[in-house]
N, CA and C atoms as an extended XYZ file, in Angstrom:
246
Properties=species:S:1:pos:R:3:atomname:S:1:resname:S:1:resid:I:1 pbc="F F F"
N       154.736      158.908      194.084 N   UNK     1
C       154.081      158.444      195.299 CA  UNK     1
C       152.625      158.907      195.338 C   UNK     1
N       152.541      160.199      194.999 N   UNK     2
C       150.980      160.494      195.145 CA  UNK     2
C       150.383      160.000      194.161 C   UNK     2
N       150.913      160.110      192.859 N   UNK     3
C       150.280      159.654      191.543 CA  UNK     3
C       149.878      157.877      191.567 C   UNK     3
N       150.876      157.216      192.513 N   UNK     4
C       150.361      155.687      192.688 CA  UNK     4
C       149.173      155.642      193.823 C   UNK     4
N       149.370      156.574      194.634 N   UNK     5
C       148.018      156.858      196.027 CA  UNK     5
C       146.660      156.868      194.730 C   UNK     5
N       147.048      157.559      194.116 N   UNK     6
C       145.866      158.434      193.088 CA  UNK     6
C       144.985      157.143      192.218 C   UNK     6
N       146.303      156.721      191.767 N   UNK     7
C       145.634      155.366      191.214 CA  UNK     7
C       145.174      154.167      191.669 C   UNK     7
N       145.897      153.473      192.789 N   UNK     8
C       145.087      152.729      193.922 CA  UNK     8
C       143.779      153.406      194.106 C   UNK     8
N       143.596      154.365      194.564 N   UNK     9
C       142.001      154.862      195.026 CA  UNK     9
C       141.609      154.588      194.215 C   UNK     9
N       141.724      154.798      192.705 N   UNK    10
C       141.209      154.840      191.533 CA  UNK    10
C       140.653      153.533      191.707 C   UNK    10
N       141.717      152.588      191.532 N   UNK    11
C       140.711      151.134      190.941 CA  UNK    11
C       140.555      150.766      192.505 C   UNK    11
N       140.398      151.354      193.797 N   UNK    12
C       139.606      150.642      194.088 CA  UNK    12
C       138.330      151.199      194.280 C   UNK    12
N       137.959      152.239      193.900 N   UNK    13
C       136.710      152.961      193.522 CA  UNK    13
C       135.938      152.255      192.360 C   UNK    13
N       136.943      151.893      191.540 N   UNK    14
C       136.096      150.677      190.551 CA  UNK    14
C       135.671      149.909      190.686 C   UNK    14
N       136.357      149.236      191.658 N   UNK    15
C       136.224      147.585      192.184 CA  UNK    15
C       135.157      147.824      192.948 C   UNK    15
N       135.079      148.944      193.710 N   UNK    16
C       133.719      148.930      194.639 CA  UNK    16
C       132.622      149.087      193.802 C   UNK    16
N       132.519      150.128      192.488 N   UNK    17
C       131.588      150.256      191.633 CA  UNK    17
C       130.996      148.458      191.038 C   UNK    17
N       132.328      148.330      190.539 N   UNK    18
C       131.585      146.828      189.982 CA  UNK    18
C       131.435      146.173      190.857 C   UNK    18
N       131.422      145.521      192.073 N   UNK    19
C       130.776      145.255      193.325 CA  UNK    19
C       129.452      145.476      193.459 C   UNK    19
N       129.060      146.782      193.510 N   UNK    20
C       127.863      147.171      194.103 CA  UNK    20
C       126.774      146.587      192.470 C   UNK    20
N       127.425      147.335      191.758 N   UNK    21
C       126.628      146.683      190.211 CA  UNK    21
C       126.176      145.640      190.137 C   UNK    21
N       127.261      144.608      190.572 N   UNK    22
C       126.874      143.327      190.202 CA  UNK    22
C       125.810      142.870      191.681 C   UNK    22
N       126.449      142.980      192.845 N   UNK    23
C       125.316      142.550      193.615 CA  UNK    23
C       123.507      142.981      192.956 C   UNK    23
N       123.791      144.385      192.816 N   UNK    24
C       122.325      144.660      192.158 CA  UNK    24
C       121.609      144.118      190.752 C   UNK    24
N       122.626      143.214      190.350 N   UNK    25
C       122.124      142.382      189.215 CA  UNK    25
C       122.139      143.259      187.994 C   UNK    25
N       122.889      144.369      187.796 N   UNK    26
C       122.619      145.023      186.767 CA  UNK    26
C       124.122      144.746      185.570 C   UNK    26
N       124.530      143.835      185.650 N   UNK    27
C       125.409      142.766      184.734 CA  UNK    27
C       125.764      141.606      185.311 C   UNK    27
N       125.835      140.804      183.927 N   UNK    28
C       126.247      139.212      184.196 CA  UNK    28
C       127.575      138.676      183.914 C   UNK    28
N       128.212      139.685      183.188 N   UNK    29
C       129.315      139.350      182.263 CA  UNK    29
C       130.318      140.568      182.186 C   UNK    29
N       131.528      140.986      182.442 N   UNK    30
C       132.258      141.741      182.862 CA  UNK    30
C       133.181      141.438      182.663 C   UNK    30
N       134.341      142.395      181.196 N   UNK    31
C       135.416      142.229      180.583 CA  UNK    31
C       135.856      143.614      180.994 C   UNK    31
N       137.362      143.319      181.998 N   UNK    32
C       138.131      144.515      182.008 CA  UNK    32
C       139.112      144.930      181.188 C   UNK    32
N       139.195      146.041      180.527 N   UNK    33
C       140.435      146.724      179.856 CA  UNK    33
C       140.484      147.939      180.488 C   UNK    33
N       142.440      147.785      180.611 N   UNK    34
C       142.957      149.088      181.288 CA  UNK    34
C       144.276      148.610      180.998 C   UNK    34
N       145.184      149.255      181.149 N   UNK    35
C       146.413      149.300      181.089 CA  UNK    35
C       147.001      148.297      182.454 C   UNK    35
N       147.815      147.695      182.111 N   UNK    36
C       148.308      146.338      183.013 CA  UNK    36
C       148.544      146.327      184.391 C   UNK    36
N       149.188      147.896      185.283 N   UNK    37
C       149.554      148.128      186.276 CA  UNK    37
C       147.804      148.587      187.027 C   UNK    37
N       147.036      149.514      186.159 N   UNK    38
C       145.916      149.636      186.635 CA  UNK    38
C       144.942      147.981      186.584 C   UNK    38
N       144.456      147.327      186.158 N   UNK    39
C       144.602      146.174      185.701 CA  UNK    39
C       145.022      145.434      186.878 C   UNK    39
N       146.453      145.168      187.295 N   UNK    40
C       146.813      144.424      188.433 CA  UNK    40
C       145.875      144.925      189.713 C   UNK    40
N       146.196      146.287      189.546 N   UNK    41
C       145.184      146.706      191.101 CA  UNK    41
C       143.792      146.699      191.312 C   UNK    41
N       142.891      146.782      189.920 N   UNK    42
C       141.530      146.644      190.632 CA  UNK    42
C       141.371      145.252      190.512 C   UNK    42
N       141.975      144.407      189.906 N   UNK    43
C       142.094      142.619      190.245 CA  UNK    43
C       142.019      142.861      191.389 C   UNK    43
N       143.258      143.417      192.290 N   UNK    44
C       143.667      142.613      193.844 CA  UNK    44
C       142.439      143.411      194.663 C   UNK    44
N       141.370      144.433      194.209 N   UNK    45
C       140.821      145.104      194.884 CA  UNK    45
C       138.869      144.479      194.832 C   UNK    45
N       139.328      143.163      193.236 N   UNK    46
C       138.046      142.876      192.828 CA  UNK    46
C       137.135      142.085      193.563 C   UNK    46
N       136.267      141.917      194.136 N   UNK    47
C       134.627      141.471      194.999 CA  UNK    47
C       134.653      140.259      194.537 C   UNK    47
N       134.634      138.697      194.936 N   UNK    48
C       134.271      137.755      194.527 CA  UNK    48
C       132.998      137.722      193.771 C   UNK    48
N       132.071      138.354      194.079 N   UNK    49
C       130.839      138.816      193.033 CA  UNK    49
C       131.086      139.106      191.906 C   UNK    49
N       131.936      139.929      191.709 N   UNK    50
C       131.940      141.009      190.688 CA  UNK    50
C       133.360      140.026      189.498 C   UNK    50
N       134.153      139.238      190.457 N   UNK    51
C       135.196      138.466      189.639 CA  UNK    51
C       134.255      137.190      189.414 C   UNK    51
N       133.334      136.810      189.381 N   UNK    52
C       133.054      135.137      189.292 CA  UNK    52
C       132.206      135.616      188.018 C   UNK    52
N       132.048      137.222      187.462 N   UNK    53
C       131.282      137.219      186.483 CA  UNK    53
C       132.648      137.743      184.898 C   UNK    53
N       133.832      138.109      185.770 N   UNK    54
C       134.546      137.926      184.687 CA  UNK    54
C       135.169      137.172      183.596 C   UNK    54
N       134.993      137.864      182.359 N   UNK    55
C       134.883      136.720      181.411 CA  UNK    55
C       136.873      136.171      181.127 C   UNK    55
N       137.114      137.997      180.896 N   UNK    56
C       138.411      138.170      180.532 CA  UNK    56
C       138.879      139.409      181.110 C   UNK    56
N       140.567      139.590      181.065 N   UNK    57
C       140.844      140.934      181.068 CA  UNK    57
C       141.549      141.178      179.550 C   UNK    57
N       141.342      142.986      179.248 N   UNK    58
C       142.471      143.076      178.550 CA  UNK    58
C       143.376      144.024      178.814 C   UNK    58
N       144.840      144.119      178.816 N   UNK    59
C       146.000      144.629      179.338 CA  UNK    59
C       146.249      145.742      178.448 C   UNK    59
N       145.068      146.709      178.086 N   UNK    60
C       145.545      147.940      177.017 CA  UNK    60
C       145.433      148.995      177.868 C   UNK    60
N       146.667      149.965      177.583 N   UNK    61
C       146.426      151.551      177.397 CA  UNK    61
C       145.764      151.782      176.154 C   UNK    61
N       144.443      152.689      176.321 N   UNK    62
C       143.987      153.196      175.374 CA  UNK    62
C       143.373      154.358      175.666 C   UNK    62
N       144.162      155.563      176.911 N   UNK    63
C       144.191      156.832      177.155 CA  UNK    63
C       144.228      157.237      176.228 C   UNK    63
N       143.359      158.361      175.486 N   UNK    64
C       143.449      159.033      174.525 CA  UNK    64
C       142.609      158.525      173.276 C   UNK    64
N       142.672      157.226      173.495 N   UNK    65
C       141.424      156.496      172.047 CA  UNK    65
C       139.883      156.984      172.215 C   UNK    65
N       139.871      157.176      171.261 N   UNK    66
C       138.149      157.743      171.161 CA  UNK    66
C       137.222      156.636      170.907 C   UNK    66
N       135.728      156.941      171.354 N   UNK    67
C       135.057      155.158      171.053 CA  UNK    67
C       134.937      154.933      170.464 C   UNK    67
N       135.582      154.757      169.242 N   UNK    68
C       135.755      154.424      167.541 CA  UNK    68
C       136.471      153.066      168.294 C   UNK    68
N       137.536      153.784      168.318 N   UNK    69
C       139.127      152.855      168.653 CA  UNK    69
C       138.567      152.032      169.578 C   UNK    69
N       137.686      152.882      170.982 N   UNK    70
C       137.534      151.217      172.075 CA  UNK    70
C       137.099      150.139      171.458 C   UNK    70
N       135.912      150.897      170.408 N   UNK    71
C       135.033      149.519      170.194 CA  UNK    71
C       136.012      148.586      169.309 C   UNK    71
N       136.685      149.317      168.320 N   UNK    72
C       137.198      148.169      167.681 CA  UNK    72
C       138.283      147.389      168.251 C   UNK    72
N       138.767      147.650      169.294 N   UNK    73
C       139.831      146.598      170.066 CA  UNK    73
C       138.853      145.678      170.616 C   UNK    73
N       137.694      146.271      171.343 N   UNK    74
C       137.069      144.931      171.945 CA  UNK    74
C       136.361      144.236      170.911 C   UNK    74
N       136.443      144.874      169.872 N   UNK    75
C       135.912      143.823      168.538 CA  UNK    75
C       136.297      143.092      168.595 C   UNK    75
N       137.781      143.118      168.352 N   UNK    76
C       139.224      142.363      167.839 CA  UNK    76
C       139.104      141.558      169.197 C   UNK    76
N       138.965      141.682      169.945 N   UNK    77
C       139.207      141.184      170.957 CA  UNK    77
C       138.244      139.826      171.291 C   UNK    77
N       137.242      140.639      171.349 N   UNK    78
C       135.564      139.117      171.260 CA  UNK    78
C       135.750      138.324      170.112 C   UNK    78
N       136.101      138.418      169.321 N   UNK    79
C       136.617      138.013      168.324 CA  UNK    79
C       137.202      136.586      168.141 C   UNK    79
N       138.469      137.047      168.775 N   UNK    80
C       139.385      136.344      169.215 CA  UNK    80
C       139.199      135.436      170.475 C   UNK    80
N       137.797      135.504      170.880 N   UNK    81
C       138.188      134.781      171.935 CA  UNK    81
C       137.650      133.139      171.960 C   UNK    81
N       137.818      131.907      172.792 N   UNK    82
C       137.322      130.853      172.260 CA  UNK    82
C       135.993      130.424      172.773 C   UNK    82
């Protein structure tokens, strides 16, 4: 119960971050990765601003990957996309 309190705040502390970002014009293009349950919640928490600039999501846990590993999933990932 607290640990889901913990994480709601969480993404919606994000959602407000990418909110405020994007109103200030400081990105155009905005790909989320997080693990699927975090993921569902800063969706339902996301700013029509801040979603009309999303490209994609991706549905990874990658707690513990170092930015070796991020970059190369979103390699794999841009990659792959059409």
């Amino acid at each position: 119960a607290a640990g889901e309190r913990r994480e709601a705040a969480f993404a919606k502390q994000v959602a407000d971050e990418l909110y405020q970002q994007a109103h200030a014009g400081r990105y155009e293009h905005l790909v989320l990765l997080a693990d699927p349950q975090t993921l569902g919640q800063i969706r339902s928490c996301l700013h029509k601003e801040a979603r009309q600039r999303l490209l994609f999501e991706v549905p990874r846990d990658l707690t513990g990957a170092d930015d070796r590993q991020i970059a190369a999933v979103l390699t794999d990932v841009l990659a792959h996309q059409p």
